[in-house]
Each structure stands twice: as structure tokens, then as C-alpha cells.
BALOBA-1460 file (C-alpha; in Angstrom, 3 decimals):
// residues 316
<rec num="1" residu="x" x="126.890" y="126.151" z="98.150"/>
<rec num="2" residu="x" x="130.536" y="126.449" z="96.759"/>
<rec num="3" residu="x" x="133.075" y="124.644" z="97.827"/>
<rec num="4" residu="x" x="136.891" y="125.340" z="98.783"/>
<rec num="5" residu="x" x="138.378" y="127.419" z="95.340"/>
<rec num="6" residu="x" x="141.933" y="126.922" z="96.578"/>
<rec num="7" residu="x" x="141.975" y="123.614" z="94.586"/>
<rec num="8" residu="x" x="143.209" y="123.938" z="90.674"/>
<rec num="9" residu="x" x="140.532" y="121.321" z="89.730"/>
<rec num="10" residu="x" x="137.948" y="124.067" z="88.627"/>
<rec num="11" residu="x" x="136.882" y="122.037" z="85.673"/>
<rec num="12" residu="x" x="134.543" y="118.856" z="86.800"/>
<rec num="13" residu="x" x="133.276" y="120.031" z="90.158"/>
<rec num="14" residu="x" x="129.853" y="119.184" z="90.772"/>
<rec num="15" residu="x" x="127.384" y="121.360" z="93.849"/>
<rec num="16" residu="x" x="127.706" y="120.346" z="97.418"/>
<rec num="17" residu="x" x="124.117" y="121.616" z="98.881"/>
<rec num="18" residu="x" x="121.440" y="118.592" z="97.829"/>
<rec num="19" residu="x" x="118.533" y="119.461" z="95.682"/>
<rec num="20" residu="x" x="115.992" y="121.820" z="98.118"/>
<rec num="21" residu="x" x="112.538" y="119.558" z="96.857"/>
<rec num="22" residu="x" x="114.604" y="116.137" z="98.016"/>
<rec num="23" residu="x" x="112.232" y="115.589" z="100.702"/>
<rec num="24" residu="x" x="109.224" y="116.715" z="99.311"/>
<rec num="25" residu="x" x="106.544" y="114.916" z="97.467"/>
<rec num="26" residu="x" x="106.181" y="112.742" z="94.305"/>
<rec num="27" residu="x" x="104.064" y="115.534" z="92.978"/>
<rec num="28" residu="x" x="105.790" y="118.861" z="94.101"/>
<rec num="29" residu="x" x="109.200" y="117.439" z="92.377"/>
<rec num="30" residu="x" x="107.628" y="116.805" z="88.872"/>
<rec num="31" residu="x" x="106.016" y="120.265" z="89.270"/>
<rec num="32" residu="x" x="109.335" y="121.382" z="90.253"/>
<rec num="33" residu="x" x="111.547" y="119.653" z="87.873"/>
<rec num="34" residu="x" x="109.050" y="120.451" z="85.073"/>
<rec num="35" residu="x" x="109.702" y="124.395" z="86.015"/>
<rec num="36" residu="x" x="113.468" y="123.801" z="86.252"/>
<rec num="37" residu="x" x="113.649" y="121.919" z="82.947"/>
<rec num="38" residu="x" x="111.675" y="124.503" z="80.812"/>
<rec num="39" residu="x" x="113.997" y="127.006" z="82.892"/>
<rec num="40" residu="x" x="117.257" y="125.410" z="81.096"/>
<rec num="41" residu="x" x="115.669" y="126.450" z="77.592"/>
<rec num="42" residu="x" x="115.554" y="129.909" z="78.491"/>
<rec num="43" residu="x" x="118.647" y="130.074" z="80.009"/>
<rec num="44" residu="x" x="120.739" y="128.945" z="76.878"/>
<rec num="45" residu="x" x="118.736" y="131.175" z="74.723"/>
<rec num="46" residu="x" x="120.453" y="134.091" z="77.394"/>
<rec num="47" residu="x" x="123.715" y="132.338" z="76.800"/>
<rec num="48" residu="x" x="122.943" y="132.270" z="72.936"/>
<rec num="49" residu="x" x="122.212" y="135.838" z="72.860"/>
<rec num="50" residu="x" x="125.509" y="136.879" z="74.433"/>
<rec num="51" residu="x" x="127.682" y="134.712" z="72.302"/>
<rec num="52" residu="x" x="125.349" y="136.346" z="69.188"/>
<rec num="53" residu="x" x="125.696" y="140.334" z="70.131"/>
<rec num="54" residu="x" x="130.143" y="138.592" z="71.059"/>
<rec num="55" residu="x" x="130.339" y="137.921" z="67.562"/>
<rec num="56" residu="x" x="128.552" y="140.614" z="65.695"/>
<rec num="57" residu="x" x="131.010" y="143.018" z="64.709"/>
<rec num="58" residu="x" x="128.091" y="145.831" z="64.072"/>
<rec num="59" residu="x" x="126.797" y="145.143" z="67.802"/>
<rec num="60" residu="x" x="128.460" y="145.501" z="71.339"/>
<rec num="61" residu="x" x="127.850" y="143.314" z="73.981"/>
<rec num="62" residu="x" x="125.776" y="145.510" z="76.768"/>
<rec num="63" residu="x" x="125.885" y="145.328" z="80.338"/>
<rec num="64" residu="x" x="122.679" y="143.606" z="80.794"/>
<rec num="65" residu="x" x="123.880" y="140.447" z="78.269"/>
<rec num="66" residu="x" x="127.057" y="140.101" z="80.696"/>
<rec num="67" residu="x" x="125.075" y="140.024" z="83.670"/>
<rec num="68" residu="x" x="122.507" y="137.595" z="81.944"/>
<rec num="69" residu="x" x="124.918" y="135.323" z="80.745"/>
<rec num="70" residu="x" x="126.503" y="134.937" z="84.352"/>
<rec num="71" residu="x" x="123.510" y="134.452" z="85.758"/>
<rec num="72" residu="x" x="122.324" y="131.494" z="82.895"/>
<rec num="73" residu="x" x="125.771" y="130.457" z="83.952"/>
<rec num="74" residu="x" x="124.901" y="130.210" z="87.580"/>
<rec num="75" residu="x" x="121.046" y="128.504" z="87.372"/>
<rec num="76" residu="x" x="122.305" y="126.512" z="84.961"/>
<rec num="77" residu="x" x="124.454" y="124.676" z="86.547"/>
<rec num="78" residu="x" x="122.252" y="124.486" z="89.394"/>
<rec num="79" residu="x" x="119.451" y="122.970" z="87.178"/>
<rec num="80" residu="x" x="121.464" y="120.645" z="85.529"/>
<rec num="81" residu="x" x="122.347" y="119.408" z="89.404"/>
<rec num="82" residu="x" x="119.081" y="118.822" z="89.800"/>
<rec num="83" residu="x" x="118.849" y="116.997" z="86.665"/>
<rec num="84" residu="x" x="121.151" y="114.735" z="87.910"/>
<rec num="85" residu="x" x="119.598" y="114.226" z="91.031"/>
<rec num="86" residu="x" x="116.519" y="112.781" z="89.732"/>
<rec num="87" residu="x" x="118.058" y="111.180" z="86.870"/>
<rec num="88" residu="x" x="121.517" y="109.699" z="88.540"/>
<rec num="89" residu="x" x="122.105" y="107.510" z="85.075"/>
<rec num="90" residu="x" x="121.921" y="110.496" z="82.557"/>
<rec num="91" residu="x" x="125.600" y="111.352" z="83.675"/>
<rec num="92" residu="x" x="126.618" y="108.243" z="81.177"/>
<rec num="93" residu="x" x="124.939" y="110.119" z="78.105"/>
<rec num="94" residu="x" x="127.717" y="111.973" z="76.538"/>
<rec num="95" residu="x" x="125.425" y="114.895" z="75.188"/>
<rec num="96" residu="x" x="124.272" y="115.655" z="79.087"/>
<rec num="97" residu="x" x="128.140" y="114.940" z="80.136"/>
<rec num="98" residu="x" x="129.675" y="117.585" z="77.588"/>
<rec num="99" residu="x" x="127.785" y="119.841" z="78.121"/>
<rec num="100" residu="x" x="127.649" y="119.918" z="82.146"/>
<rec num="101" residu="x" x="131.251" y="119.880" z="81.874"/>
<rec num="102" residu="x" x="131.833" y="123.251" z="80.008"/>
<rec num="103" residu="x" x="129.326" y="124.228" z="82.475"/>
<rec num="104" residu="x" x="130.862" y="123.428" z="85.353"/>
<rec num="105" residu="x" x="134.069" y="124.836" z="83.855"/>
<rec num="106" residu="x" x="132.281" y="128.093" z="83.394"/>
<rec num="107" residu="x" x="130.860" y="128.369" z="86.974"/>
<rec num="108" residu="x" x="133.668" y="127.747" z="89.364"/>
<rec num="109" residu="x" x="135.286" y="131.154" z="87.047"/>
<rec num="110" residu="x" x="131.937" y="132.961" z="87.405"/>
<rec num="111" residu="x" x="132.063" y="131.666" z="91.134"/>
<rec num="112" residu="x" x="135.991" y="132.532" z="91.581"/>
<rec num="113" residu="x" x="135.413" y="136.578" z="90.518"/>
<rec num="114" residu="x" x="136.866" y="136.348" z="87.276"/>
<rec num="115" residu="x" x="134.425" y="138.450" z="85.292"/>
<rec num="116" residu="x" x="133.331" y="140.862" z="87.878"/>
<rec num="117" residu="x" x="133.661" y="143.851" z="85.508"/>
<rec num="118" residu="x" x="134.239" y="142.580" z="82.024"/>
<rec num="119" residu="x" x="132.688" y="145.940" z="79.965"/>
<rec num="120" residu="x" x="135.625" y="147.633" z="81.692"/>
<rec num="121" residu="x" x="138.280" y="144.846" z="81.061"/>
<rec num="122" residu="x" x="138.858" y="143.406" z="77.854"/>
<rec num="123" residu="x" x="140.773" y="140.398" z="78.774"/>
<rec num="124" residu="x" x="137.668" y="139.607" z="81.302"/>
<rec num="125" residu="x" x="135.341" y="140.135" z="78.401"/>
<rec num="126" residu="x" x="137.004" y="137.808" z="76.353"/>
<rec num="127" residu="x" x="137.346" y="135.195" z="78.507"/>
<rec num="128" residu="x" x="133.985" y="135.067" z="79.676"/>
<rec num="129" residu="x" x="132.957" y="134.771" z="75.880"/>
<rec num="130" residu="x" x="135.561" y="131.774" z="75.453"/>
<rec num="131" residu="x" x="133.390" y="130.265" z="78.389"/>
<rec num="132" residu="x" x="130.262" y="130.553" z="76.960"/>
<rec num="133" residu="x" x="131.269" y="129.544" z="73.480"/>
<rec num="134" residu="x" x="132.486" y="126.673" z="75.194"/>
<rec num="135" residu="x" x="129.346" y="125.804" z="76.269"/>
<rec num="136" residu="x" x="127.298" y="126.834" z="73.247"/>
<rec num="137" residu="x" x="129.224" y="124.568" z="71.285"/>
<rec num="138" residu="x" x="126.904" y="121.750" z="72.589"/>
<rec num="139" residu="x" x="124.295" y="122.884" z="71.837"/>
<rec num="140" residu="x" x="122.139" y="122.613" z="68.225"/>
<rec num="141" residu="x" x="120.678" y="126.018" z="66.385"/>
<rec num="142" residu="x" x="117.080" y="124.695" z="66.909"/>
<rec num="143" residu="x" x="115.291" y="123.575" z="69.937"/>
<rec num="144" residu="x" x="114.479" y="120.353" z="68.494"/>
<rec num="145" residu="x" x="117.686" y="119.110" z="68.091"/>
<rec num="146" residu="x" x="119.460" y="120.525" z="70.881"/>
<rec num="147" residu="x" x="120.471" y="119.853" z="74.856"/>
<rec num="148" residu="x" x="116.550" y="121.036" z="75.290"/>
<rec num="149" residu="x" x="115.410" y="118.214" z="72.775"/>
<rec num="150" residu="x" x="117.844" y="115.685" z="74.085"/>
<rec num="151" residu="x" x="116.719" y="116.248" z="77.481"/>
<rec num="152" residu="x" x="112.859" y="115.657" z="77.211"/>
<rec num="153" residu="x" x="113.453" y="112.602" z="74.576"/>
<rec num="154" residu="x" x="115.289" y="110.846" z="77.459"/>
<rec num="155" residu="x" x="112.846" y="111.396" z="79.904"/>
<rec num="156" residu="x" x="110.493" y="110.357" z="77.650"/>
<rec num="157" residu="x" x="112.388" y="106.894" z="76.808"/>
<rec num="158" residu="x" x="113.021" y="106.217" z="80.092"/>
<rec num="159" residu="x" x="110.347" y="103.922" z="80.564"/>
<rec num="160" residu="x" x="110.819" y="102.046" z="76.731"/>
<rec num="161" residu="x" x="112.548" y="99.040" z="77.840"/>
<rec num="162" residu="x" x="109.499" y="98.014" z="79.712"/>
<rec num="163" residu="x" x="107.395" y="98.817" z="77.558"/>
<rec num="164" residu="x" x="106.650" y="95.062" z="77.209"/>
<rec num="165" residu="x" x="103.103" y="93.503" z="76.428"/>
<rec num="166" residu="x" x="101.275" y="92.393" z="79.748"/>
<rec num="167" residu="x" x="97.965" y="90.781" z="80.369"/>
<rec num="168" residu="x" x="95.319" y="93.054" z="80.310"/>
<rec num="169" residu="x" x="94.611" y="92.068" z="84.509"/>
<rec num="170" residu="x" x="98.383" y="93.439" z="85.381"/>
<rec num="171" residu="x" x="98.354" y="96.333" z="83.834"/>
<rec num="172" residu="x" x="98.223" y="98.327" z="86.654"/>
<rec num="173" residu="x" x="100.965" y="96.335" z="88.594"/>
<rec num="174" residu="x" x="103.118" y="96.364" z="85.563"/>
<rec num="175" residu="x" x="102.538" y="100.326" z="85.213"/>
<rec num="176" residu="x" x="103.160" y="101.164" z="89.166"/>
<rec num="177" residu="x" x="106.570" y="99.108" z="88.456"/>
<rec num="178" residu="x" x="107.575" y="100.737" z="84.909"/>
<rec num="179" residu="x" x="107.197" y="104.316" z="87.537"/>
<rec num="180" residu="x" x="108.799" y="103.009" z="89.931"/>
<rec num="181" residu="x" x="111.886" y="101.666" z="88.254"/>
<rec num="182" residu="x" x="111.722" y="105.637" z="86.605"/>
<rec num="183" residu="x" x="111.922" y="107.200" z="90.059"/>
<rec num="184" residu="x" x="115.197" y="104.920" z="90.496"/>
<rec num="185" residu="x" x="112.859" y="102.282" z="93.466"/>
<rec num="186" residu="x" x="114.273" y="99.382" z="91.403"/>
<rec num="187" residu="x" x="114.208" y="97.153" z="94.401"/>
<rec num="188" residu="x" x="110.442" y="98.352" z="95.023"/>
<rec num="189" residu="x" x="109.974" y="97.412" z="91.470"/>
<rec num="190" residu="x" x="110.836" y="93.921" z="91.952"/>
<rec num="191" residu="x" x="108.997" y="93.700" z="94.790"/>
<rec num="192" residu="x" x="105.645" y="94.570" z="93.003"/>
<rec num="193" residu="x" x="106.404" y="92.734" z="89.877"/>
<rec num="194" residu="x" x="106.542" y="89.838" z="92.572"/>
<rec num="195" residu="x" x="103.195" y="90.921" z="93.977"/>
<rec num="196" residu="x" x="102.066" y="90.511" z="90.717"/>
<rec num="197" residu="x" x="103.772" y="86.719" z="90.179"/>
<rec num="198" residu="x" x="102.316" y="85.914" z="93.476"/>
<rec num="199" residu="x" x="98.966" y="86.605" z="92.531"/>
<rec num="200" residu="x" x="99.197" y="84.953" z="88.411"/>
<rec num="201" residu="x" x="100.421" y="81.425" z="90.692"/>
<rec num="202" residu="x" x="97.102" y="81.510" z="93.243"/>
<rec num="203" residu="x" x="95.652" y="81.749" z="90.377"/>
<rec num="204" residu="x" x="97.440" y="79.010" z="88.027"/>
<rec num="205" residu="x" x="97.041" y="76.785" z="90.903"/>
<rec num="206" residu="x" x="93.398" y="77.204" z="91.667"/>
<rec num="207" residu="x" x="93.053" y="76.633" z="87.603"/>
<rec num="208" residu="x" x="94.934" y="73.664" z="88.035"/>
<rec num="209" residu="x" x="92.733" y="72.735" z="91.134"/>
<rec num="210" residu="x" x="95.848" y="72.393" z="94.011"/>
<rec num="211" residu="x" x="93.530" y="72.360" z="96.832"/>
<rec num="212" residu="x" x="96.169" y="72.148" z="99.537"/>
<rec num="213" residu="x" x="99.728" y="71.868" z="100.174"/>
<rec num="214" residu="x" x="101.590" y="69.824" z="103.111"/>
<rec num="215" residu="x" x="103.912" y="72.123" z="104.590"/>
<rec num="216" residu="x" x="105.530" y="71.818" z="108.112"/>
<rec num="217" residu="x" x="103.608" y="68.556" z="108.453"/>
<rec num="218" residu="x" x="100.726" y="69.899" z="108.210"/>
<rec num="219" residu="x" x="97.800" y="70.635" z="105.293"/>
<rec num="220" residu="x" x="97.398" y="74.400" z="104.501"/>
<rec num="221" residu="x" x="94.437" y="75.404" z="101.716"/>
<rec num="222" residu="x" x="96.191" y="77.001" z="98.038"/>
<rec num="223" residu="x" x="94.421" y="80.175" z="99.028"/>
<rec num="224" residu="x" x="97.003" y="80.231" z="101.963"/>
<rec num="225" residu="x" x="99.844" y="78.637" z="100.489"/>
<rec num="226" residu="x" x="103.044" y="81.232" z="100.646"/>
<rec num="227" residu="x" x="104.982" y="82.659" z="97.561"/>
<rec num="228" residu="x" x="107.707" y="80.371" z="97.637"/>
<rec num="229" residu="x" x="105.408" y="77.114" z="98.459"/>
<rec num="230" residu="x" x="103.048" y="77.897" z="95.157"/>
<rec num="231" residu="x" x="106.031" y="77.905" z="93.216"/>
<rec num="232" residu="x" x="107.627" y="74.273" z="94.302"/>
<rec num="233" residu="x" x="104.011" y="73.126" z="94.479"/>
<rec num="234" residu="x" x="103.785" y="74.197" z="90.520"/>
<rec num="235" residu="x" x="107.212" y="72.783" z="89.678"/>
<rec num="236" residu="x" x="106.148" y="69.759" z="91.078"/>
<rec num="237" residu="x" x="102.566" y="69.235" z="89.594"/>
<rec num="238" residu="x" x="101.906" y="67.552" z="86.362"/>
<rec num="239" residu="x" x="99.905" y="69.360" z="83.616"/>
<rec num="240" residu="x" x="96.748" y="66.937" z="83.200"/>
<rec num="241" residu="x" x="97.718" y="66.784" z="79.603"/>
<rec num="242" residu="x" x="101.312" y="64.845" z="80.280"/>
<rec num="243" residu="x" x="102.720" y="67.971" z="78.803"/>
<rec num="244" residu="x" x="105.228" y="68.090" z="81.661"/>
<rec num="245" residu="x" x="105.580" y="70.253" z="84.599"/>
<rec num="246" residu="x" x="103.196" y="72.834" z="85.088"/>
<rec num="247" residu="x" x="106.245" y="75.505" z="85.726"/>
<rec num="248" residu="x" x="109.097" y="74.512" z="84.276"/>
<rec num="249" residu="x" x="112.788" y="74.507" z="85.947"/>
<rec num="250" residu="x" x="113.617" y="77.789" z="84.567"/>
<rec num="251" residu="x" x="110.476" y="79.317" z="85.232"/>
<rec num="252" residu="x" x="110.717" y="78.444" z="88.634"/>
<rec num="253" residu="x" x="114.279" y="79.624" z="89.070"/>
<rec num="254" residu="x" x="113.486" y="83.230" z="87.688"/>
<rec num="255" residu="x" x="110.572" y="83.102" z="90.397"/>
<rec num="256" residu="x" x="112.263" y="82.078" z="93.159"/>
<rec num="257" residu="x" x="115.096" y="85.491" z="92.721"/>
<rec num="258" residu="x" x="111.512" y="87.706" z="93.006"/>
<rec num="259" residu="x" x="111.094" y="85.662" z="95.815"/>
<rec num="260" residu="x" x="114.295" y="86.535" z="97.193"/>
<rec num="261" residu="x" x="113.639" y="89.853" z="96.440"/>
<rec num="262" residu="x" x="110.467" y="90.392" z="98.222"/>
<rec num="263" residu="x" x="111.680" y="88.608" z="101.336"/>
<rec num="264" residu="x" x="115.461" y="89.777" z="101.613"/>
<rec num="265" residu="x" x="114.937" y="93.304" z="100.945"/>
<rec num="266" residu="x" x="116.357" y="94.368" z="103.816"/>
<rec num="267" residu="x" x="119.776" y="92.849" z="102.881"/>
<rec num="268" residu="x" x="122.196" y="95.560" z="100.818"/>
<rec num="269" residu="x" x="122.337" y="92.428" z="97.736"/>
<rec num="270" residu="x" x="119.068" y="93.242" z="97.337"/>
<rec num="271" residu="x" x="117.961" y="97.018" z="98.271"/>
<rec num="272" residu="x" x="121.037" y="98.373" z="96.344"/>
<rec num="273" residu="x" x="120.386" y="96.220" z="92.940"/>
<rec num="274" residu="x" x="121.993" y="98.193" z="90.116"/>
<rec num="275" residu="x" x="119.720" y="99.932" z="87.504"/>
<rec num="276" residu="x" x="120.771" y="97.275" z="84.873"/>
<rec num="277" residu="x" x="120.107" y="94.304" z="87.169"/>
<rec num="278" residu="x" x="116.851" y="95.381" z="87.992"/>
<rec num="279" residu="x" x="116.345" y="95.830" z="84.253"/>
<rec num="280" residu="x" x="116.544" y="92.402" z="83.664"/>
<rec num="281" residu="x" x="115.019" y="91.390" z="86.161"/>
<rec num="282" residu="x" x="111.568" y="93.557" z="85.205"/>
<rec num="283" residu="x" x="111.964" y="92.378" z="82.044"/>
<rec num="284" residu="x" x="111.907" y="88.302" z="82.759"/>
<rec num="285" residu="x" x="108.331" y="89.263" z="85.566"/>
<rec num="286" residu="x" x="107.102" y="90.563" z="82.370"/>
<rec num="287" residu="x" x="108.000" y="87.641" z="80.275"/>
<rec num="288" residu="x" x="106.859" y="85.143" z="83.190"/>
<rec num="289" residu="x" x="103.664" y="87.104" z="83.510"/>
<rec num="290" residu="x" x="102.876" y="86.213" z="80.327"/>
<rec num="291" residu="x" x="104.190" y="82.847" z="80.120"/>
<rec num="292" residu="x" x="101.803" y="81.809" z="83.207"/>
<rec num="293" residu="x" x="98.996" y="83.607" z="81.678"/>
<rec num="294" residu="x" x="99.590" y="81.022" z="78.651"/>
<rec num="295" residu="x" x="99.763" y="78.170" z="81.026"/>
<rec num="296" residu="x" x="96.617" y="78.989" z="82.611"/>
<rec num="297" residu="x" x="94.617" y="79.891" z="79.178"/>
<rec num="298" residu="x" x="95.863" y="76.366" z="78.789"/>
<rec num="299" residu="x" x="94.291" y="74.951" z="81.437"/>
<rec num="300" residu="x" x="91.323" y="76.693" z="81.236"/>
<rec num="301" residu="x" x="90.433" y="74.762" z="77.432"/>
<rec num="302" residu="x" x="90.761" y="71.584" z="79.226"/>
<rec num="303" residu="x" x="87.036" y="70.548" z="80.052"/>
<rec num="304" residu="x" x="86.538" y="69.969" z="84.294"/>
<rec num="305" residu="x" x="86.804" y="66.165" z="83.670"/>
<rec num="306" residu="x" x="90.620" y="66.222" z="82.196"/>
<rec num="307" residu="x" x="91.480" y="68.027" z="85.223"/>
<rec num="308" residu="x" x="92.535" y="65.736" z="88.754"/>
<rec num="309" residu="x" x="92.095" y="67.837" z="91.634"/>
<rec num="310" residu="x" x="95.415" y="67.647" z="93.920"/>
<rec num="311" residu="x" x="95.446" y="67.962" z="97.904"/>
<rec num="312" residu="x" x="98.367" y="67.823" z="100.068"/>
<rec num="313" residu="x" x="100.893" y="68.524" z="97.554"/>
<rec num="314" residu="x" x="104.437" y="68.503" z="99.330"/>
<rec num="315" residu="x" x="106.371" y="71.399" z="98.889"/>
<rec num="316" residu="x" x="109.707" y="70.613" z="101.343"/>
């Protein structure tokens, strides 16, 4: 689990062995990581509790604090690797950062043998309270202000930037992406945003009554028409009202990248999409969800008559 302890570099160090639930289910890690996280409380309060009897001049540390606070020192820094394994972006929150380094600092001392016997050695005592006053110093007098607190409120906002309003017939596809994107699947994300895109265009068009497209010199029904056809076909079509286009040229360009998406996925540009990429890419499927739902509400007040039914609409 250690690595080599030859190297001076004690200080930022992170755990080489991977997290043990990495392979296992969706499920058994949230049951896991909810263990692990309510774990971290209790181990500070150990850590607390040493650094309290440290600095109480009527009390003496006792043998059973020592080993307590080694051992906080140890899980936690095995927690907070797990942490980071399920949440690889929390690294960039300086509270989280602070804190795991005057861990980490801690644990490669704990790890090296440097307080094996600090009741009998004063020097060792001392030290290993400088190390855990290190750490404590990040750390808030109540629960709902400290690392604790900080740590459930960003789990809990994790999800806020897509929180935005879909229509009440995607709700489901716009949940399964808001978890998704969570879990870190961004590219998965996209994908079922898209499947959800896909799906507000069949229906735009059959509002719009496209019958067919020609494609490949042939006629193919709407029903059948692929991703990327429905959206030239919509770029192309008039709205019956002379309004214009019934996408317009933006509308279809942010399409056409989940388009990309779904069908290049196999390329790195678009598996490894960064977290703030995908981001803003979730966030214009959102937008364009609702923007086609508009469209279509539009169409829908038109009476049957005000509405030319299209067939063989090119799309190359």
C-alpha cells in the first residue's frame, strides 16, 4: 500500500493500491462510500480528542488517544483516497486540498515509524501532536461548518448546474444524464441527452408533417429518418407561418456536436471530454430541449389546414 520512503517528498504523496469497491456495483459503492464518509466524522472527532487531552494542562494524553489518533491518521487518509476516487474534481476545492495535504503529511510519518512509542519519548509525543494540530487546523468546532459539512454540501451540489427546467416528457432522460455526468460518464451523458434530441426532432417533424426524406437517392419515411438527416431536414423546412426555418442555424449546429457525440464515441476527442466541456454541452441539450419543445407547441396551435405536408425532403 506504501510506497518507497527513501524519497524526502513525504508531504503530497497520495496511495498506490486503487479503491477495493472499483469494480463493484453502482449500488455497493454508494453503500460503501456512504459508510466511509460518515467514517471521516468519527475519525476527526478521535483526532480532536487527542489534540484536546495535548492541550489540557490538567489532563495527560493516554495510551489509547495515541494509538487512536494514529489510527484516524491511517483510515483517514485512506478514506479521503477514496473520496477522491469517486469524486476526481474535488482535488480543485481548496478546503478538501488543505486538508488532505496535512494528512498526507501526517501519514507517510505515522507510516515511516516516527511515533512508535511517543508516551515514552517526548520529542515523539510532540511531534505527533504538531501533526495532528496540523490537521485540526482545517477543520471548524462544529460539524456543520466543518470538512464533514463541506464534504456532504458538495456532494449534494454536484448535480446544481443541471438543475435546469426540462419538459415534463424528458424528465427521466434529463435525470439518467444529471447521474451520469455525477458518476464522472460525461461522454455517456451526451450520448443520452442526444437520445433525448433524437426523439424531441421525430417528433417536431411528424408535428410539422415531414413524411419522408430523399436520402441516398432514395425516399425513406420520417419515422426512419437518422439523427443527423432529421436535423438538415428541419434546417431546411419552412415553418408554415413564414417565420423562418423550423431549426435555426445555431440550433442545428449545437445538434449536430450531440450528433458527433453519439456516433464518434469511440474516438479519444470524444470519450475523454473534460468535465467542463461536457458541462456545457448538457447545459445547451437542456436549453435545445426546450427550445424544440417551443417550436413544436408552436406548431401544434396552427389548425391542420395551415400546415403543408412535405415528402421527399433532401437532406444531402
Amino acid at each position: 500500500m506504501t510506497r518507497d520512503l527513501d524519497s524526502e517528498d513525504l508531504d503530497y504523496r497520495a496511495l498506490d493500491a486503487p479503491w477495493f469497491y472499483a469494480r463493484s456495483n453502482i449500488y455497493e459503492r454508494i453503500f460503501r462510500l456512504h459508510t466511509i464518509i460518515n467514517e471521516i466524522a468519527n475519525y476527526i472527532d478521535e483526532l480532536k480528542e487527542f489534540d484536546e487531552a495535548y492541550t489540557d494542562a490538567d489532563e495527560s494524553v493516554t495510551r489509547e488517544q495515541t494509538r487512536e489518533a494514529k489510527l484516524a491518521v491511517r483510515q483517514l487518509m485512506e478514506h479521503t483516497d477514496a473520496v477522491k476516487w469517486n469524486f476526481p474534481e474535488i482535488v480543485h476545492e481548496s478546503w478538501f486540498s488543505s486538508f488532505t495535504s496535512d494528512l498526507a503529511h501526517a501519514y507517510w510519518r505515522v507510516e515511516e515509524g516516527r511515533f512508535r512509542n511517543p508516551l515514552e519519548n517526548e520529542q515523539q509525543l510532540y511531534s505527533l501532536a504538531g501533526e495532528v494540530q496540523r490537521i485540526c487546523r482545517n477543520l471548524s468546532d462544529s460539524r456543520q461548518t466543518g470538512f464533514y459539512t463541506h464534504l456532504q454540501d458538495y456532494i449534494e451540489r454536484l448535480d446544481w448546474d443541471l438543475n435546469s427546467p426540462t419538459p415534463d416528457r424528458f424528465e427521466d432522460e434529463a435525470r439518467e444524464a444529471a447521474d451520469l455526468f455525477c458518476l464522472g460518464y460525461y461522454s455517456t451523458a451526451l450520448i443520452v441527452l442526444g437520445r433525448a434530441i433524437e426523439k424531441a426532432l421525430l417528433d417536431l417533424g411528424e408535428t410539422r408533417q415531414i413524411r419522408s426524406v430523399h436520402v441516398y437517392g432514395e425516399e425513406r419515411p420520417w419515422s426512419e429518418t437518422k439523427f443527423y438527416h432529421k436535423n438538415v431536414a428541419l434546417k431546411r423546412v419552412d415553418m408554415p407561418n413564414e417565420s423562418g426555418k423550423v431549426l435555426s442555424k445555431r440550433q442545428f449546429h449545437e445538434i449536430s456536436i450531440l450528433v458527433d457525440y453519439r456516433n464518434n464515441v469511440a474516438h479519444a476527442e470524444y470519450s475523454d471530454i473534460s468535465r467542463d466541456k461536457a458541462l456545457r454541452q448538457c447545459q445547451n441539450a437542456f436549453d435545445l430541449l426546450r427550445e424544440i419543445e417551443e417550436i413544436r407547441d408552436a406548431l401544434c396551435d396552427l389548425s391542420d389546414d395551415k400546415i403543408k405536408p412535405i415528402t421527399q425532403q433532401k437532406v444531402q
